[in-house]
KOLLOVEX-309796 format. One record per residue (C-alpha): residue number from 0; residue in three letters; x, y, z. Coordinates in nm, 2 decimals. Layout:
N
NODE num residuo     xx     yy     zz
NODE NUM     ALA      X      Y      Z
...
REM end
This chain:
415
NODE num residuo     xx     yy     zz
NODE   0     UNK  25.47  -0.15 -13.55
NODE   1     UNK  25.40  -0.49 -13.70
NODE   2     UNK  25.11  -0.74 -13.64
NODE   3     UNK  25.35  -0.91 -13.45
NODE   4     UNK  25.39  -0.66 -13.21
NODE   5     UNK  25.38  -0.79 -12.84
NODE   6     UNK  25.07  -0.72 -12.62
NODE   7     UNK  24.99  -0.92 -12.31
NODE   8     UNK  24.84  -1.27 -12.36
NODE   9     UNK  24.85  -1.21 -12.75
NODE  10     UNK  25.06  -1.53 -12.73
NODE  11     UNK  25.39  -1.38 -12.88
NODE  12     UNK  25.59  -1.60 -12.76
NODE  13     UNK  25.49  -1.93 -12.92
NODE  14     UNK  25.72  -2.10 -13.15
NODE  15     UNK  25.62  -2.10 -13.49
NODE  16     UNK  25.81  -2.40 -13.55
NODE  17     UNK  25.62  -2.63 -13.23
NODE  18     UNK  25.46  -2.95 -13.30
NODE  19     UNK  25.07  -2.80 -13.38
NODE  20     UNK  24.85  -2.96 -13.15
NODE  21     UNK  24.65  -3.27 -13.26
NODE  22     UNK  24.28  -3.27 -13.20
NODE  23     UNK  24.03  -3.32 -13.02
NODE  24     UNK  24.09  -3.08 -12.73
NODE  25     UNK  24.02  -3.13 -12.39
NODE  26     UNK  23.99  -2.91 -12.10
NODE  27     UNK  24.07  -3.00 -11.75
NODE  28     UNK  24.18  -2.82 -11.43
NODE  29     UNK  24.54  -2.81 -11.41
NODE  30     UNK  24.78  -2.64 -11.07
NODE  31     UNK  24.85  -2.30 -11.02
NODE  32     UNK  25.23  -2.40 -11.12
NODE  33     UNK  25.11  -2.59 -11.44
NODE  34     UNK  24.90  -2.30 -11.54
NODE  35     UNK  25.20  -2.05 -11.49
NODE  36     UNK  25.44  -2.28 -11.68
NODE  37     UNK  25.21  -2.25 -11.99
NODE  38     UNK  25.12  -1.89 -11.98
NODE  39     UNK  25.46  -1.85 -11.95
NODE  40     UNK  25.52  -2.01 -12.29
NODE  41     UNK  25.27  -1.84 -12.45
NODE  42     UNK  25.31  -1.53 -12.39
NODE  43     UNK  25.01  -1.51 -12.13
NODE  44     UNK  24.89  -1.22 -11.94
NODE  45     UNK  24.96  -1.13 -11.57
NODE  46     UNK  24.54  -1.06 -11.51
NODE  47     UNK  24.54  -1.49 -11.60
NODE  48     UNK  24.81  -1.57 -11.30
NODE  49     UNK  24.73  -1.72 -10.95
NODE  50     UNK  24.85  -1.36 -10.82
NODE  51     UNK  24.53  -1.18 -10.96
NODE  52     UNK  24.31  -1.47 -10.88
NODE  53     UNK  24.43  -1.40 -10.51
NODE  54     UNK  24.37  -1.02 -10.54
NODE  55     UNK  23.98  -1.07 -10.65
NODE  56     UNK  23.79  -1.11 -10.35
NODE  57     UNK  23.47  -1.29 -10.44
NODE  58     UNK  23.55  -1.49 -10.68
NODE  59     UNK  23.63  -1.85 -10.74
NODE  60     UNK  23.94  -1.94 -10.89
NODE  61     UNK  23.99  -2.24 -11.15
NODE  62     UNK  24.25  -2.28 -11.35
NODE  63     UNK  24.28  -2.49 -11.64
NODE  64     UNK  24.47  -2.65 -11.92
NODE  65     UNK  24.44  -2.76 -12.27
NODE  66     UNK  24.50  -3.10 -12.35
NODE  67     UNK  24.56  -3.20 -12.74
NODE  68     UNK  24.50  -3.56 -12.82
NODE  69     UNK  24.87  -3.68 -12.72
NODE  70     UNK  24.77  -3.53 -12.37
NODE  71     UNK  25.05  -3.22 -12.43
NODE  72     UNK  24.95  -2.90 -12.24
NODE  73     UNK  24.86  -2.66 -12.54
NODE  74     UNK  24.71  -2.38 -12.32
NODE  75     UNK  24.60  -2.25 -11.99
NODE  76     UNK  24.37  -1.95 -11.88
NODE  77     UNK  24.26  -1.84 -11.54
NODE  78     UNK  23.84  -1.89 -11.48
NODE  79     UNK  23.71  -1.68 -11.23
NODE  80     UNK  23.33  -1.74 -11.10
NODE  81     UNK  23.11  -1.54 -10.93
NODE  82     UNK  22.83  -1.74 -10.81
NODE  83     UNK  22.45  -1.64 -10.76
NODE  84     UNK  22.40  -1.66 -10.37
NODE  85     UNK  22.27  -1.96 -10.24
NODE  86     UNK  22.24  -2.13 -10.61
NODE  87     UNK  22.46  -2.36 -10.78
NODE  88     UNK  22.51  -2.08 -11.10
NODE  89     UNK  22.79  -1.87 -11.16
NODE  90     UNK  22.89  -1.58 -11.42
NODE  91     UNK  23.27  -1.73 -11.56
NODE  92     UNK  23.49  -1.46 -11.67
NODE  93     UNK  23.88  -1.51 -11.83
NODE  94     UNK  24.02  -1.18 -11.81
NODE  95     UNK  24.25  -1.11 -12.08
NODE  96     UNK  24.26  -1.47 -12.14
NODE  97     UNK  24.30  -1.81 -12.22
NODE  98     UNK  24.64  -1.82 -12.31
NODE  99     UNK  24.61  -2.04 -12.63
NODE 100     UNK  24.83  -2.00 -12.97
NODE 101     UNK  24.60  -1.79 -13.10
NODE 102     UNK  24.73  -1.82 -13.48
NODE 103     UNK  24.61  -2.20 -13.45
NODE 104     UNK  24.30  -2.11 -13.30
NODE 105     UNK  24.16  -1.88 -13.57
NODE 106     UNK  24.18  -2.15 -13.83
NODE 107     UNK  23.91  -2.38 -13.59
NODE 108     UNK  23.76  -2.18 -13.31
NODE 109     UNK  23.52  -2.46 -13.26
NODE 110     UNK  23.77  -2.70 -13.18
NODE 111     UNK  23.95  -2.50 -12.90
NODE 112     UNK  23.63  -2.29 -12.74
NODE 113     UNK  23.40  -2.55 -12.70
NODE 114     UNK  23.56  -2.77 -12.49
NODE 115     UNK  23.59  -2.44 -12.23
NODE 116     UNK  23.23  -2.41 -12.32
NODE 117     UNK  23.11  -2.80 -12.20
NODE 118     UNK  23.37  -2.74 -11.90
NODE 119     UNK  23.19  -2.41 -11.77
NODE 120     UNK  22.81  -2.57 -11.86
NODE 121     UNK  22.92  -2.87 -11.65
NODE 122     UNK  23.04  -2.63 -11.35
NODE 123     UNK  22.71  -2.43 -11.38
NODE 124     UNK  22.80  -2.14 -11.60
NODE 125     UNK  22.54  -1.95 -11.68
NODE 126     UNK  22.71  -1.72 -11.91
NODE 127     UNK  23.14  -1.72 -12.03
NODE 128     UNK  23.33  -1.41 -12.07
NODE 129     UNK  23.63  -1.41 -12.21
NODE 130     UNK  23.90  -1.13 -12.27
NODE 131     UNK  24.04  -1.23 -12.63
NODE 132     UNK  24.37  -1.15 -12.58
NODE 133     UNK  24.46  -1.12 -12.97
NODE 134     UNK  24.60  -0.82 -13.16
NODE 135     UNK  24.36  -0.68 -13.41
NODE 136     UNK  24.44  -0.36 -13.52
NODE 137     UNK  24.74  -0.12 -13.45
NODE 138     UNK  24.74   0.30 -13.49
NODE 139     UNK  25.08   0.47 -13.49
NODE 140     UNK  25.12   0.76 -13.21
NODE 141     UNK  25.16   1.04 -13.48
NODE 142     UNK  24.83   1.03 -13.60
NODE 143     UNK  24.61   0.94 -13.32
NODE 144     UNK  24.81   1.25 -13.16
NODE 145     UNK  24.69   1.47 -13.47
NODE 146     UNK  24.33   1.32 -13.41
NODE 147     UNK  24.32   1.43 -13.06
NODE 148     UNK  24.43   1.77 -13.15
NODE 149     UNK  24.19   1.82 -13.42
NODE 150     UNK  23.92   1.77 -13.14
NODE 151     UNK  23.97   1.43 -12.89
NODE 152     UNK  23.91   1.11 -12.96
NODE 153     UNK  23.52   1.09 -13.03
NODE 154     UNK  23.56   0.80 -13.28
NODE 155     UNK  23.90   0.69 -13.28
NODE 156     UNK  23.85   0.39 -13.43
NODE 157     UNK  23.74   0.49 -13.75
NODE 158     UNK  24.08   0.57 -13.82
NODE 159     UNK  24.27   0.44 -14.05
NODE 160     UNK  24.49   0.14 -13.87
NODE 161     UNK  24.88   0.10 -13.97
NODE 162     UNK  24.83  -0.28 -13.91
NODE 163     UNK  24.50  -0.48 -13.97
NODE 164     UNK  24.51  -0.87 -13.84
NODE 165     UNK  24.41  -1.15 -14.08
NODE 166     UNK  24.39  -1.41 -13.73
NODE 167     UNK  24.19  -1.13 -13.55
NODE 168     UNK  23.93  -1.08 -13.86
NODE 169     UNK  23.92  -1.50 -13.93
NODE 170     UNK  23.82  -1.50 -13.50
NODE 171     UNK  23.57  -1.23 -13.50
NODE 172     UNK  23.42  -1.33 -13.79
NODE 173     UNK  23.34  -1.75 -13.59
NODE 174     UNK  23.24  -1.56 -13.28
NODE 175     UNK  23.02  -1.31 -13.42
NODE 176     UNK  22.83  -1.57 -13.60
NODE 177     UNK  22.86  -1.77 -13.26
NODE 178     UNK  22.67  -1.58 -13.06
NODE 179     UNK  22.98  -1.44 -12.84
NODE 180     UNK  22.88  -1.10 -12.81
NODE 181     UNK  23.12  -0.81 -12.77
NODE 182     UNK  23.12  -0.64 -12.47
NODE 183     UNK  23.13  -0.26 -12.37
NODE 184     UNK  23.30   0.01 -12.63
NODE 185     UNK  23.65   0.11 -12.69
NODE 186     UNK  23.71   0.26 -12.37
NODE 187     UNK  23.78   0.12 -12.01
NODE 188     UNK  23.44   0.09 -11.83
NODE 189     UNK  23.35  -0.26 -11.87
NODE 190     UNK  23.57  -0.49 -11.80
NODE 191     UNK  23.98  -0.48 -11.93
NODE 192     UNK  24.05  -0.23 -12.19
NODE 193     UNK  24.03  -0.32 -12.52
NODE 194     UNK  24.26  -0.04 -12.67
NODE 195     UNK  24.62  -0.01 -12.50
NODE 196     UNK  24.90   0.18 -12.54
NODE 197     UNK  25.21  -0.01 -12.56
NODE 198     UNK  25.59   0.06 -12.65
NODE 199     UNK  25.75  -0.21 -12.86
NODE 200     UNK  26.14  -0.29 -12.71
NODE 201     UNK  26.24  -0.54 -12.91
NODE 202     UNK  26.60  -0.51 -13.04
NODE 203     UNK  26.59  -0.16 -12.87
NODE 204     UNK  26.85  -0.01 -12.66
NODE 205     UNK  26.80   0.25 -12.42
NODE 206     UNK  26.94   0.53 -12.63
NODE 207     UNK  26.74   0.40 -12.93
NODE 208     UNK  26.43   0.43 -12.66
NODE 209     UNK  26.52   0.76 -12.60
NODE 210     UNK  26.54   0.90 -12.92
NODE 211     UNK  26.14   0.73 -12.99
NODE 212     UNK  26.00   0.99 -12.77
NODE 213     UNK  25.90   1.32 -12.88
NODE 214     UNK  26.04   1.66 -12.79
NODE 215     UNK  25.89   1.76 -12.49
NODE 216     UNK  25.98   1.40 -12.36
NODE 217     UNK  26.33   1.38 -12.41
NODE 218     UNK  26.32   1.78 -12.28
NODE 219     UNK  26.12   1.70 -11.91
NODE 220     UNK  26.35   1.36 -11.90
NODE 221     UNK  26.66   1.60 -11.88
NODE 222     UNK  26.47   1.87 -11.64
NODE 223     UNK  26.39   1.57 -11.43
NODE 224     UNK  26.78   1.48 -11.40
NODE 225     UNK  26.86   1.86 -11.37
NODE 226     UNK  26.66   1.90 -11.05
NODE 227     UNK  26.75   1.59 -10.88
NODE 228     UNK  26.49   1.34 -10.93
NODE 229     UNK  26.59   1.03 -10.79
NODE 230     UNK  26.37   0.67 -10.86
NODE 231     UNK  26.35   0.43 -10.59
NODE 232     UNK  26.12   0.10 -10.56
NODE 233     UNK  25.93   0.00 -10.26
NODE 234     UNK  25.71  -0.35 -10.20
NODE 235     UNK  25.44  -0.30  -9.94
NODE 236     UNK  25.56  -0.07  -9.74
NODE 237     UNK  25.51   0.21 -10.05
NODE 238     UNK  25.13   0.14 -10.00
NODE 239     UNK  25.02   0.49  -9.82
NODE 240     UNK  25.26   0.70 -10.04
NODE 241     UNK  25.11   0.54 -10.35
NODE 242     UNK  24.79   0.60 -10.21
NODE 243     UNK  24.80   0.93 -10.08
NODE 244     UNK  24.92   1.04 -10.47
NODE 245     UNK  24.65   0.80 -10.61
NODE 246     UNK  24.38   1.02 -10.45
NODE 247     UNK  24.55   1.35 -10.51
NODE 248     UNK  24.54   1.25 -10.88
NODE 249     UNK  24.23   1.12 -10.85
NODE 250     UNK  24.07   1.48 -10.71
NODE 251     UNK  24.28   1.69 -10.95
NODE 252     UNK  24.11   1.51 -11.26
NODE 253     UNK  23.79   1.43 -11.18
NODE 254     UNK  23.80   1.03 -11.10
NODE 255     UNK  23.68   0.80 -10.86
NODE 256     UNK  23.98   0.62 -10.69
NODE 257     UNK  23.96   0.27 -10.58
NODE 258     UNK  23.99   0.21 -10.21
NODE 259     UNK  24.32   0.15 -10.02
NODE 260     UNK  24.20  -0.24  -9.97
NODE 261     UNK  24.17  -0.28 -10.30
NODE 262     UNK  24.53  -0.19 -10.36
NODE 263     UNK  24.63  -0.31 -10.04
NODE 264     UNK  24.51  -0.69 -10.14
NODE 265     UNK  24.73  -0.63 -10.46
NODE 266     UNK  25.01  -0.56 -10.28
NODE 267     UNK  24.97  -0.89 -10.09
NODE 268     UNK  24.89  -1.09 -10.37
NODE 269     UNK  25.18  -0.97 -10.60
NODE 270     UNK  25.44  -0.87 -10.41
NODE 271     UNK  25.48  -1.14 -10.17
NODE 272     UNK  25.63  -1.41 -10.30
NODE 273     UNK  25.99  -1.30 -10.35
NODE 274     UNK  26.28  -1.22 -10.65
NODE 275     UNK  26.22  -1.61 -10.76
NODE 276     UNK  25.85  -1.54 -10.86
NODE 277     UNK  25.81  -1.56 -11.22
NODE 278     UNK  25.53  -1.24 -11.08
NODE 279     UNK  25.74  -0.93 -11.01
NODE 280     UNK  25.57  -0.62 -10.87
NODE 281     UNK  25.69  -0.33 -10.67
NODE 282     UNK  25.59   0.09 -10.63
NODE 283     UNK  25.78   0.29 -10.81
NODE 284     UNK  25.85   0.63 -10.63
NODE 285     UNK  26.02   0.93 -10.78
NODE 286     UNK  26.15   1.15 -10.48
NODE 287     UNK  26.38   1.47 -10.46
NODE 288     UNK  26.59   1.47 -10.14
NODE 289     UNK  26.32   1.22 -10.01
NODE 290     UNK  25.98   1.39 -10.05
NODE 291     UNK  25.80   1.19 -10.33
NODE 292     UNK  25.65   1.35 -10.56
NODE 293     UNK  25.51   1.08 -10.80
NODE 294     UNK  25.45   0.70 -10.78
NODE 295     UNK  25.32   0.39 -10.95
NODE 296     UNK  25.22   0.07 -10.92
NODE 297     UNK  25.39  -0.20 -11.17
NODE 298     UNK  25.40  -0.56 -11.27
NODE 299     UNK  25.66  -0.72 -11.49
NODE 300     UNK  25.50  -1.08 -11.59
NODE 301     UNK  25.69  -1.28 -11.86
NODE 302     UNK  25.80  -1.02 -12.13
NODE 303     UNK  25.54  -0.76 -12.06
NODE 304     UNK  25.62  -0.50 -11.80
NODE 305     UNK  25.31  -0.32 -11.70
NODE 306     UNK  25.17   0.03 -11.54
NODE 307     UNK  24.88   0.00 -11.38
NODE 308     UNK  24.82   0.27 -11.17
NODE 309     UNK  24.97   0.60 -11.07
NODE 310     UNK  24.96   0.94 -10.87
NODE 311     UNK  25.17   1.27 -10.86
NODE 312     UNK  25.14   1.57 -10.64
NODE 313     UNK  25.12   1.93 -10.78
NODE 314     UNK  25.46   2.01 -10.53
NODE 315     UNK  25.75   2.06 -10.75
NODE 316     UNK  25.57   1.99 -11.07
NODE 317     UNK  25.84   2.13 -11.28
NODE 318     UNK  26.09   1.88 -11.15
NODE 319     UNK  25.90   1.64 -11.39
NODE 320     UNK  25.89   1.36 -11.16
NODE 321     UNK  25.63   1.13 -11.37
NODE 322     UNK  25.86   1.13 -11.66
NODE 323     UNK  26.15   1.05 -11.44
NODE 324     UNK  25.95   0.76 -11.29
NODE 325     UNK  25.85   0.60 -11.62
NODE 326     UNK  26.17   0.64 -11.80
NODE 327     UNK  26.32   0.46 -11.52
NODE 328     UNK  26.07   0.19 -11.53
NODE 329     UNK  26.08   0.17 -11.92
NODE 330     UNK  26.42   0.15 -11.87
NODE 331     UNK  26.44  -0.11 -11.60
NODE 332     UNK  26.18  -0.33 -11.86
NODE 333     UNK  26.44  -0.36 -12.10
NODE 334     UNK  26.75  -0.46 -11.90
NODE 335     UNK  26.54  -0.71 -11.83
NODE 336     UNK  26.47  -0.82 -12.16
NODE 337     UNK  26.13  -0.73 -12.18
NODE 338     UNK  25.95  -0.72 -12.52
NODE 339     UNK  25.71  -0.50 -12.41
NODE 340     UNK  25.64  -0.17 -12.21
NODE 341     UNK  25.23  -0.18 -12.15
NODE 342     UNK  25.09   0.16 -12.03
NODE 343     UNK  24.73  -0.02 -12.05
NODE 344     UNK  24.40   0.12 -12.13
NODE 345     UNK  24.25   0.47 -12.16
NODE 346     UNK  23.91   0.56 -12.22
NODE 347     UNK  23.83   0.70 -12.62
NODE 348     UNK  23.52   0.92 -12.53
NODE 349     UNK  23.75   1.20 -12.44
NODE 350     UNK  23.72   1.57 -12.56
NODE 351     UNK  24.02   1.75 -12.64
NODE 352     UNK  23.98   1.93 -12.30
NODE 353     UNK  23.96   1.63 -12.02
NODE 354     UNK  24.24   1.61 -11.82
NODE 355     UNK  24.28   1.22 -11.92
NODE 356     UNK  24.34   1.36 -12.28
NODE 357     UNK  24.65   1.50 -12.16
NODE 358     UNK  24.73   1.16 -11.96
NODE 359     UNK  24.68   0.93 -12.31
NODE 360     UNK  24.91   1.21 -12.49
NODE 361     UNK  25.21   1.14 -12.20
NODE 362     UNK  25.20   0.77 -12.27
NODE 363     UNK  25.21   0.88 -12.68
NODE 364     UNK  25.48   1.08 -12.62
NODE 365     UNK  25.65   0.81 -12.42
NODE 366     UNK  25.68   0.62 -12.79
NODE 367     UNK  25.34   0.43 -12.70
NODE 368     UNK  25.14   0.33 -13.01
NODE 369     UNK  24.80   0.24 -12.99
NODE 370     UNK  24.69  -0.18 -12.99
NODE 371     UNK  24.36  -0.27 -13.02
NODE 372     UNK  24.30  -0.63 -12.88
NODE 373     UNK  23.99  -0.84 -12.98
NODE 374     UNK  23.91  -0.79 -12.65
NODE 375     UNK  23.59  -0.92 -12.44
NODE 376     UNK  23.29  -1.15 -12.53
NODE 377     UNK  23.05  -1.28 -12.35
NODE 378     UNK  22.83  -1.63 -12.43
NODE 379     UNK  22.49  -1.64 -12.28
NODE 380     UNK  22.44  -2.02 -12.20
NODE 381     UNK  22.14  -2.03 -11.98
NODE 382     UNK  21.92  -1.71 -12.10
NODE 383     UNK  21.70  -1.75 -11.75
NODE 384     UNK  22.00  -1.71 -11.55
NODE 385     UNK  22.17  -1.44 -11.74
NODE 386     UNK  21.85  -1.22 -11.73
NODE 387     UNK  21.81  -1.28 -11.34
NODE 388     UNK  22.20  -1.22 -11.28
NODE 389     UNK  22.15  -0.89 -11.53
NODE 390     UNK  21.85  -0.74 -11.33
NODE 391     UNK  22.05  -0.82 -11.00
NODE 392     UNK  22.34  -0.62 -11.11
NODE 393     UNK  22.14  -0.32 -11.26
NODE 394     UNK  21.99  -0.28 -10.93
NODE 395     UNK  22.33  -0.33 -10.72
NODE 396     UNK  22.50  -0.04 -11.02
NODE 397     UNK  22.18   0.16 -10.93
NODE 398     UNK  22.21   0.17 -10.59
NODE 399     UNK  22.62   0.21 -10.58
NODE 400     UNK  22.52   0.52 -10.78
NODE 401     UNK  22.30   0.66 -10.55
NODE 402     UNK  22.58   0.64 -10.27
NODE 403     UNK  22.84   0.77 -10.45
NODE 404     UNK  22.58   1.12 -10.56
NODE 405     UNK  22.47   1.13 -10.18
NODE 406     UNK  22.87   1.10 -10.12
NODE 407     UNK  22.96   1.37 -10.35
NODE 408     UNK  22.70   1.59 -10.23
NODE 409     UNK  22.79   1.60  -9.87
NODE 410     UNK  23.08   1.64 -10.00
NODE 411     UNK  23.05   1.96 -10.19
NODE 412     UNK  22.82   2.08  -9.87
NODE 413     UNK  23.16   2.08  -9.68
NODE 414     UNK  23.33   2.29  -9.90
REM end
């Protein structure tokens, strides 16, 4: 992989050869339409769309555009705000956003943040987060496979990195001395991931795809064909079968599922707008003579088709169903000339023996290498307000805690 290599909202898709944008900046609201058009362009990521901004409940949606001094849109990112009850102040977040040409920003930060900075102080910001969608560092799959067998991924990213970006160092080095502090580690707790695993399909075909997976891939892909697997897609109406895998999965290794609404909400929000949606999102389900046996939710936004969430059973486990329903889906991305397959995050704490080891080794042996993406930082602008809002949440993380041990307890008292 190269430091080109596509990732969502890493703004692949700019032209090198576009006018550059002539300063000063401003930032304004802008539609929901004018805000796709651009993160279209720029390679933007689906978590920056008016689809996701529908699926967060409790949050206020803005979205916004970048004006350069000829008034040309230059960029777009989604602001979501969640505001302190019954007080004008609000905690702004960009997930895996804005949507800038990140190349150009780099060589002046100053000139394309603080605009977004004044913009959220004057909407009564407390504190801006913002998911830095820039490449930084890339690890080939061979030896972050040989790192997980020679014990799990305790410090994976001490590794040695096949690609190291100038534009992600010149960033980091503005917003560290900035006062935009990183958030969370490498793994998938706080916020989006900041490590994904992605397959690059640019200028691939599908037998060329093929042949990029390891053995035991290319070995369950034909098992899968053998006994019958058949891949279907479903909108909405795959909601309970998706769900009823989800938690299956989620009891087998030892994770806390989301709740139905959750998903159900994102089924709403993405998949109903129709095949003319520059959004497409649909279950995947992999069935054998009709009883599925595995099944995923994904979204295919600009050039980046994404898995976000999935479930199998343990019936007919040797019929490799998950491998039939991703090859399909891998498949389906590049037909339609998608740059990018994005198997998203995975947590980097893991032993050698969790069961989500084995799930970050599937997506490796899919042809997945490992992007690290600048990722999220947070800017504290009123210190009062951010030390309130922290203590708030600490408590409300406290006490979601306590639930979920008296939940688990009564639980284990059935059994």
């Amino acid at each position: 992989m190269t430091e080109q290599t596509p990732a969502p909202g890493a703004g692949e898709a700019t032209d090198p050869s576009a006018t550059p944008a002539r300063l000063p900046l401003t930032v304004r609201p802008v539609t929901a339409d004018e805000a796709t058009e651009t993160l279209l362009e720029l390679g933007g990521s689906f978590l920056q769309t008016p689809n996701w901004a529908r699926a967060k409940q409790g949050w206020r949606r803005t979205h916004l555009g970048w004006f350069d001094a000829d008034g040309r849109r230059v960029g777009a990112g989604l602001v979501l705000s969640r505001a302190i009850p019954r007080l004008k102040r609000s905690y702004a977040y960009l997930p895996e956003g804005p949507a800038l040409p990140w190349a150009a920003v780099a060589d002046d930060p100053a000139a394309w943040l603080d605009p977004l900075v004044a913009w959220a102080r004057n909407d009564g910001a407390f504190a801006l987060r913002l998911g830095f969608p820039v490449v930084s560092r890339i690890w080939d799959r061979e030896p972050v496979k040989k790192q997980v067998a020679e014990g799990g991924l305790l410090s994976f990213t001490t590794m040695p990195s096949a690609v190291d970006s100038a534009v992600a160092r010149r960033l980091e080095v503005w917003l560290d001395a900035n006062e935009w502090l990183s958030i969370g580690g490498d793994g998938v707790a706080v916020g989006q991931p900041r490590l994904l695993c992605i397959v690059d399909l640019r200028g691939r075909t599908v037998p060329e795809l093929l042949k990029s997976m390891n053995q035991q891939w290319r070995r369950n892909v034909k098992k899968a064909e053998k006994s019958g697997v058949e891949v279907r897609t479903a909108l909405a109406e795959g909601l309970d079968t998706f769900y009823e895998l989800y938690v299956e999965s989620a009891d087998r290794d030892n994770f806390l599922p989301r709740p139905k609404a959750y998903f159900d909400l994102m089924a709403r929000s993405f998949m109903s707008e129709g095949a003319g949606s520059p959004v497409q999102a649909c279950f995947y389900e992999a069935h054998v003579d009709g009883d599925v046996l595995a099944s995923a939710l994904m979204i295919r936004f600009g050039r980046t088709f994404s898995y976000l969430y999935g479930g199998s059973t343990e019936r007919n486990r040797d019929a490799r169903a998950s491998n039939a329903l991703q090859w399909q889906a891998m498949q389906d991305a590049v037909a339609a000339g998608c740059d990018a397959y994005d198997f998203r995050g995975f947590n980097t704490s893991l032993g050698a023996t969790s069961p989500l080891t084995g799930l970050l080794l599937f997506k490796l042996g899919a042809g997945a290498d490992v992007v690290e993406m600048v990722g999220e930082r947070e800017l504290v602008i009123s210190r009062f307000w951010h030390f309130a809002f922290e203590k708030a949440m600490a408590a409300r993380i406290a006490i979601n805690k306590r639930r979920k041990a008296s939940r688990a307890a009564e639980d284990g008292a059935d059994i």
